[in-house]
FILOSE-166242 format. One line per 3 residues: number of its first residue (from 1); their letters; for each residue x, y, z of C-alpha. Coordinates in steps of 0.001 Angstrom, whole numbers. Layout:
residues N
NUM> A> X Y Z; ...
end
This chain:
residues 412
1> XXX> -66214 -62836 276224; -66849 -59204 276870; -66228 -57908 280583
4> XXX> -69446 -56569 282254; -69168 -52378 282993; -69447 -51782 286815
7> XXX> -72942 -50064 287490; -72309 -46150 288903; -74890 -45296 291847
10> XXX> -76272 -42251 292317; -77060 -40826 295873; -78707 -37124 295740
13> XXX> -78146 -35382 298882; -78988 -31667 299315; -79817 -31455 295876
16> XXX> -76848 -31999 294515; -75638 -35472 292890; -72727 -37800 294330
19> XXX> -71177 -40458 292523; -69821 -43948 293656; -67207 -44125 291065
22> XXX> -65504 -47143 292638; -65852 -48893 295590; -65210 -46358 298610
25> XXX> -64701 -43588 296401; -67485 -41034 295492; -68019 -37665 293257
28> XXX> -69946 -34780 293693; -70999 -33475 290100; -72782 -29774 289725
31> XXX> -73462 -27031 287507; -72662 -23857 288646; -72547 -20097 286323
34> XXX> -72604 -22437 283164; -69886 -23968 284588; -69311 -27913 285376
37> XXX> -67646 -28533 288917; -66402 -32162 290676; -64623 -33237 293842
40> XXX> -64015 -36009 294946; -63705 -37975 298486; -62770 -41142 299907
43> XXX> -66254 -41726 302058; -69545 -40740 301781; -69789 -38374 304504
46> XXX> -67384 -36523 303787; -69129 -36130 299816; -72609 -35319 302343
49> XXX> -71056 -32333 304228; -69968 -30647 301454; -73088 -30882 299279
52> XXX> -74590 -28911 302360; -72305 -26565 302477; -72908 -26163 298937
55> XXX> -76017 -25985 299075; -76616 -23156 302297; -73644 -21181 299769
58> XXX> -76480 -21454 297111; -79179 -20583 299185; -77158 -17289 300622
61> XXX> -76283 -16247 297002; -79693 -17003 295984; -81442 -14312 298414
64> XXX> -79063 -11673 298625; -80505 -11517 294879; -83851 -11979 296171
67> XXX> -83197 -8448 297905; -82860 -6587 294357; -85962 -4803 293117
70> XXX> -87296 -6091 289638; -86156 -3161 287914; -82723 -4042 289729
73> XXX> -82731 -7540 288513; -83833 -6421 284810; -81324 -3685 284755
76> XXX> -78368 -5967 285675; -79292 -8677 282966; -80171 -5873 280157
79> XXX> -76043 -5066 281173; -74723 -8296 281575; -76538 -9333 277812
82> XXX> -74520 -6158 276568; -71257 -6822 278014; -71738 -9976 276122
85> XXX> -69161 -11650 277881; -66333 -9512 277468; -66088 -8585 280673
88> XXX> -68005 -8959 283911; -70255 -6855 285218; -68199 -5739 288296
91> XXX> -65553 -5130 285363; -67657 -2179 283691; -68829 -895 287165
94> XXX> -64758 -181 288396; -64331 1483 284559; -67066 3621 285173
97> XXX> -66192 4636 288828; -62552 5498 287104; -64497 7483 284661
100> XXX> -66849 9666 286540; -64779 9935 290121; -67186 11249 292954
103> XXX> -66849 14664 294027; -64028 13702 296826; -61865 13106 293762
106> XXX> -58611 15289 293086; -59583 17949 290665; -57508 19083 287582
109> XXX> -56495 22358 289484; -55337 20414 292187; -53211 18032 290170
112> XXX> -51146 21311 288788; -50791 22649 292016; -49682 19534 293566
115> XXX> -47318 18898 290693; -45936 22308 290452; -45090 21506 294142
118> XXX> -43377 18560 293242; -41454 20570 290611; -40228 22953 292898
121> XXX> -39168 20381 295899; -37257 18869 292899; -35267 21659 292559
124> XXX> -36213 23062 289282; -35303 26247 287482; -37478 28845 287706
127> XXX> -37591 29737 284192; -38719 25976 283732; -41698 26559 286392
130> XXX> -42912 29651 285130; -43184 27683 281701; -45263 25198 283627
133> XXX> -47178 27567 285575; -48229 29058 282691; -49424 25705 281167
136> XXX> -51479 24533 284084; -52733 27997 284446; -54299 27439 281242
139> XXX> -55367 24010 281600; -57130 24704 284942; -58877 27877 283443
142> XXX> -60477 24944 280970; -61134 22289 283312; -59939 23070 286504
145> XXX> -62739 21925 288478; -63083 18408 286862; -62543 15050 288343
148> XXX> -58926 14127 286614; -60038 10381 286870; -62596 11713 284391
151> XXX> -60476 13214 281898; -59501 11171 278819; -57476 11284 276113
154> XXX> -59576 12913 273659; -60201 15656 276163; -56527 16853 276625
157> XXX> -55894 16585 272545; -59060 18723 271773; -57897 21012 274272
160> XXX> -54273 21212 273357; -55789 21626 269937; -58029 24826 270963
163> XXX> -55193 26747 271874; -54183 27405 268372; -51261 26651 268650
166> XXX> -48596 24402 265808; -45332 22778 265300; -43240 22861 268530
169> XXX> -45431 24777 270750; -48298 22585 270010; -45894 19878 271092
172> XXX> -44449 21412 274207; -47973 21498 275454; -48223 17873 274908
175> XXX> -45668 17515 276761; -46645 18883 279998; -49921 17635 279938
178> XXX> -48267 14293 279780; -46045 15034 282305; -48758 16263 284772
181> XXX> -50840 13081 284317; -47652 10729 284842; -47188 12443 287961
184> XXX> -50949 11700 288495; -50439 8013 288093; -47013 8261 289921
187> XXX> -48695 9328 293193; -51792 6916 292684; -54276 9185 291590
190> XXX> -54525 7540 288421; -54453 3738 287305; -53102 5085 283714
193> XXX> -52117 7814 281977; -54848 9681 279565; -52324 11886 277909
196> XXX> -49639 9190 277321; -51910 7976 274069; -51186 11414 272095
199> XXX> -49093 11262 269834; -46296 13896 268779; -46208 15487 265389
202> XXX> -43836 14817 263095; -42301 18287 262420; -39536 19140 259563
205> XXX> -36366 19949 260677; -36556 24075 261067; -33212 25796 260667
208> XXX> -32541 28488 263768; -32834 32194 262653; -29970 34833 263323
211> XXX> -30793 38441 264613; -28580 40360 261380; -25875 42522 262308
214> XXX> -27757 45592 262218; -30414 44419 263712; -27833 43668 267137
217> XXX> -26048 46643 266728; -29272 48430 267174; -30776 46800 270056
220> XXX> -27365 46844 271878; -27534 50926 271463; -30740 51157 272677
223> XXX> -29948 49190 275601; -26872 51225 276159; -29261 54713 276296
226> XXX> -32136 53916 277902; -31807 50593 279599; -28162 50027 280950
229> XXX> -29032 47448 283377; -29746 45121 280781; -26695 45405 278412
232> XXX> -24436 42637 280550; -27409 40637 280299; -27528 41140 276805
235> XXX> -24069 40917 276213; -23331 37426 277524; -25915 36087 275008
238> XXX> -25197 38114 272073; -21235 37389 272447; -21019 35143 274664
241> XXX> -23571 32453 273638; -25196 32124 277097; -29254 30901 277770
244> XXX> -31337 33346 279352; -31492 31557 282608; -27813 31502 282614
247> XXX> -27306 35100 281942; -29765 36194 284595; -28438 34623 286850
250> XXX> -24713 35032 286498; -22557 36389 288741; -19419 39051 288750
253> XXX> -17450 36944 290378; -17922 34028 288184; -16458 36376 285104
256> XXX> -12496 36439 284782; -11155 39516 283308; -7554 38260 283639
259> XXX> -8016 35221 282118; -10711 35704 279611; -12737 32840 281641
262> XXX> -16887 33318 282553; -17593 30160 284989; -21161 28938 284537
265> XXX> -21752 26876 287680; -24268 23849 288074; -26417 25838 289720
268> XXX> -27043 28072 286899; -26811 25917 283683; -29655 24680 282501
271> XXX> -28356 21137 282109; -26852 21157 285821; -23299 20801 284629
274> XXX> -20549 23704 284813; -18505 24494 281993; -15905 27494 280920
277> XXX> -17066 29733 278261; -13423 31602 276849; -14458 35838 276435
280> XXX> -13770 37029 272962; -12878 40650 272964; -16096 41934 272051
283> XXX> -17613 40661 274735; -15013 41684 277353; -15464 45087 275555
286> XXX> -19055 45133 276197; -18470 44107 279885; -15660 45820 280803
289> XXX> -17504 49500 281333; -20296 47608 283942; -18205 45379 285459
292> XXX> -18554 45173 289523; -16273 43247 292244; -19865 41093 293326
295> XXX> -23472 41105 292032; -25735 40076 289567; -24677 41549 286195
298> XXX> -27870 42794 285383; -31368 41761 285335; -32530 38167 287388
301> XXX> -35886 37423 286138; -37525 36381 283063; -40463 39241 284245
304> XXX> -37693 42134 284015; -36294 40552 280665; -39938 41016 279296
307> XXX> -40428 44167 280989; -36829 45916 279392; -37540 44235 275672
310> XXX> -41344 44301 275113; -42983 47116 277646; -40782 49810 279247
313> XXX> -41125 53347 277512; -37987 53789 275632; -37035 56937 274083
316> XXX> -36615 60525 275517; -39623 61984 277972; -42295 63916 275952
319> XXX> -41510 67812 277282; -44459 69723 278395; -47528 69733 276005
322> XXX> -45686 67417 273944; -47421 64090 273250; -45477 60987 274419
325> XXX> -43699 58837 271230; -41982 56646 273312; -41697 53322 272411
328> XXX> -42311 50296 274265; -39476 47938 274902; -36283 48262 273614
331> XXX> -36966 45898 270905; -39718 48230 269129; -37355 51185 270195
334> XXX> -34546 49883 268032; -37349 48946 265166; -36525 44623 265356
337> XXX> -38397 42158 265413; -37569 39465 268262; -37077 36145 267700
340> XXX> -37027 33480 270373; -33436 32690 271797; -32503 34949 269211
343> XXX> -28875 36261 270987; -28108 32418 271263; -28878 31453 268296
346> XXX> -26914 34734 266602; -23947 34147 268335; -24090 30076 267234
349> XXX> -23981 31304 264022; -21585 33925 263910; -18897 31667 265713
352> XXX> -19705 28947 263424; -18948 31441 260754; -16039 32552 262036
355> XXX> -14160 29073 263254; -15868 26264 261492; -15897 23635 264717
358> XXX> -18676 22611 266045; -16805 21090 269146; -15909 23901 270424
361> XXX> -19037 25482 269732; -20774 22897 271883; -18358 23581 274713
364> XXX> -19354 27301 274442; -23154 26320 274760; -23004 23928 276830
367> XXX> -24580 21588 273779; -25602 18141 274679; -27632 17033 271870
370> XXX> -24551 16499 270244; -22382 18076 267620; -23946 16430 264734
373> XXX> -26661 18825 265356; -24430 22161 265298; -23404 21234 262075
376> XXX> -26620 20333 260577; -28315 23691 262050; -25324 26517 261963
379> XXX> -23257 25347 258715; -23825 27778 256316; -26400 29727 258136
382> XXX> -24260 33408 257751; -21717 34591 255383; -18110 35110 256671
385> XXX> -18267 39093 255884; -21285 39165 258246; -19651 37426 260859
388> XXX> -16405 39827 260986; -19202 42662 261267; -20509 40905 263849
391> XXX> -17409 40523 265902; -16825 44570 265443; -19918 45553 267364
394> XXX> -18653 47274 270371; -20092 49757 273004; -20564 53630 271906
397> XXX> -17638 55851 272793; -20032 58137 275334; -21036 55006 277198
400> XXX> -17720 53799 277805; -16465 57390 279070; -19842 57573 281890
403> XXX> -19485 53717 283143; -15231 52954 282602; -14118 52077 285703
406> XXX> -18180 51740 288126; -17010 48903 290074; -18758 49453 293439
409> XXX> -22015 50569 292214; -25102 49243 290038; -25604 49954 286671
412> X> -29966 51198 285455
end
């Protein structure tokens, strides 16, 4: 005999449905955003009150929409119909407001000075901030007044691309863009960052290139003639295997004459760690006639480096009536071409040359990428005859006969 199914009343209160589901127990059942909603409660005033407070919710929602104009209304369905469910309408409003900041939004310039700041309080090297400066210089001279929530990732690549620039350098601007709009997201500026999506090139490995012999011996002469100042500075690169931050700004007191020692202090290596670089006898040779008891050796900025290599007038002064041949920069004086970290990279490869050990080359430089590298990069790079050339470069006779001996005074 088949059991009879209890009968389920139905009390609509408010407009919205409850449900005895058992004795004492009741259901309110509703449709809400395409969406199916129940609760339950143990008596039916309880289930009452809350399909009124349902139901004045409703009624609230309901008119604030009643507020929109029609074009309002058809404008937020034509949106909502191409969102298509993938996200909600309040969704794409917060991507566009990301997207097209208001004008009380920090502008690119205004990132790169705040970040530069940043650099500096961080205690940076200077040749690393004028390498940025220059950079965001650029960058703001492109988009400086721009919202940088509104700056995406194609923007940065196409302009990184418009510079013209390859290889390396292309990817050295990458990455200070990228490191500009970390800092961005860092401080909260940003939710993400634009420029973390490009992607570095894949380069070949590229094989440093040595200044030749000659080519030293003639830029060291020219130095010794017309620019004195900046032989030292020259000298600890060339011989002594130094960066150029490091050599300008090197001390007299941190060079050993008695022991053969130069001292390169945290504050002045690149990587922030000291290390002992052991003199050769060129190089002591080269110092000797400049040395000092205190002082810079020689030049202290990158501006003067550029200033004695690429622009001063070298040569001797036009006489009267005489037009002026003088060259400018001692590199186009001693007819070279420059290459980029050229001393270090000559004196890597004339010590590798000479000694075949990359460990103690890499405790000359002050390597970190490891020694691995030295060998892959130096092995091979110059002959053994070159290298004993090398090592006989010394100063001219008539230099060392004026400067022997100027310990209290500056040299240029």
């Amino acid at each position: 005999m088949k059991s009879k199914r209890r009968k389920i009343y139905t009390i609509e209160h408010a407009g919205l449905n409850i449900r005895e589901i058992r004795p004492g127990y009741f259901m309110v059942d509703s449709m809400r955003d395409g969406k199916r909603y129940r609760q339950c409660f143990r008596d039916l005033a309880a289930a009452k009150n809350h399909c009124a407070e349902q139901a004045l919710k409703i009624s609230h929602e309901g008119s604030s929409v009643l507020g929109f104009s029609s074009a309002q209304r058809e404008d937020a369905r034509r949106a909502l119909a191409e969102l298509d469910g993938k996200a909600s309408l309040l969704t794409a409003v917060k991507f566009w407001k990301l997207h097209n900041a208001t004008e009380d939004g920090v502008t690119v310039r205004e990132l790169g000075r705040r970040w530069l700041a940043n650099l500096k309080a961080q205690g940076c090297r200077e040749t690393t901030i004028r390498e940025r400066e220059y950079k965001v210089e650029s960058i703001a001279a492109a988009m400086g007044d721009r919202q940088v929530a509104s700056v995406t990732r194609d923007d940065l690549a196409a302009w990184i691309t418009g510079k013209g620039v390859t290889g390396s350098t292309w990817d050295t601007y990458r990455r200070t863009v990228r490191a500009m709009f970390q800092f961005a997201t860092d401080e909260k500026i940003l939710e993400f960052n634009p420029a973390a999506a490009i992607k570095p090139v894949r380069l070949d490995e590229r094989l440093p290139t040595p200044l030749s012999v000659e080519a030293v011996t003639a830029i060291m002469r020219t130095a010794e003639k017309y620019a004195p100042l900046m032989v030292p500075t020259l000298a600890v690169q060339f011989f002594g295997g130094m960066r150029p931050g490091e050599a300008m700004g090197l001390d007299w007191t941190a060079i050993d004459f008695k022991q053969k020692l130069i001292r390169v202090s945290p504050e002045v290596s690149k990587v922030r760690r000291s290390r002992i670089v052991e003199m050769n006898q060129t190089l002591i040779d080269w110092l000797t006639p400049y040395r000092k008891m205190a002082g810079k050796i020689g030049i202290e900025t990158k501006s003067q480096f550029s200033f004695y290599m690429l622009r001063k007038p070298i040569g001797p002064k036009p006489e009267d009536g005489h037009p002026d041949r003088r060259k400018d920069g001692i590199v186009k004086a001693a007819g070279v071409k420059w290459i980029q970290d050229g001393p270090r990279k000559t004196f890597a490869s004339m010590h590798y040359a000479t000694h075949d050990n990359a460990a103690k080359l890499a405790s000359i430089l002050g390597h970190t990428g490891g020694q691995d590298v030295l060998f892959r990069h130096y092995r091979g790079l110059v002959t053994k005859a070159d290298a004993r050339k090398y090592w006989k470069i010394r100063p001219s006779a008539a230099a060392g006969k004026v400067l022997i001996g100027n310990f209290e005074k500056a040299v240029g």
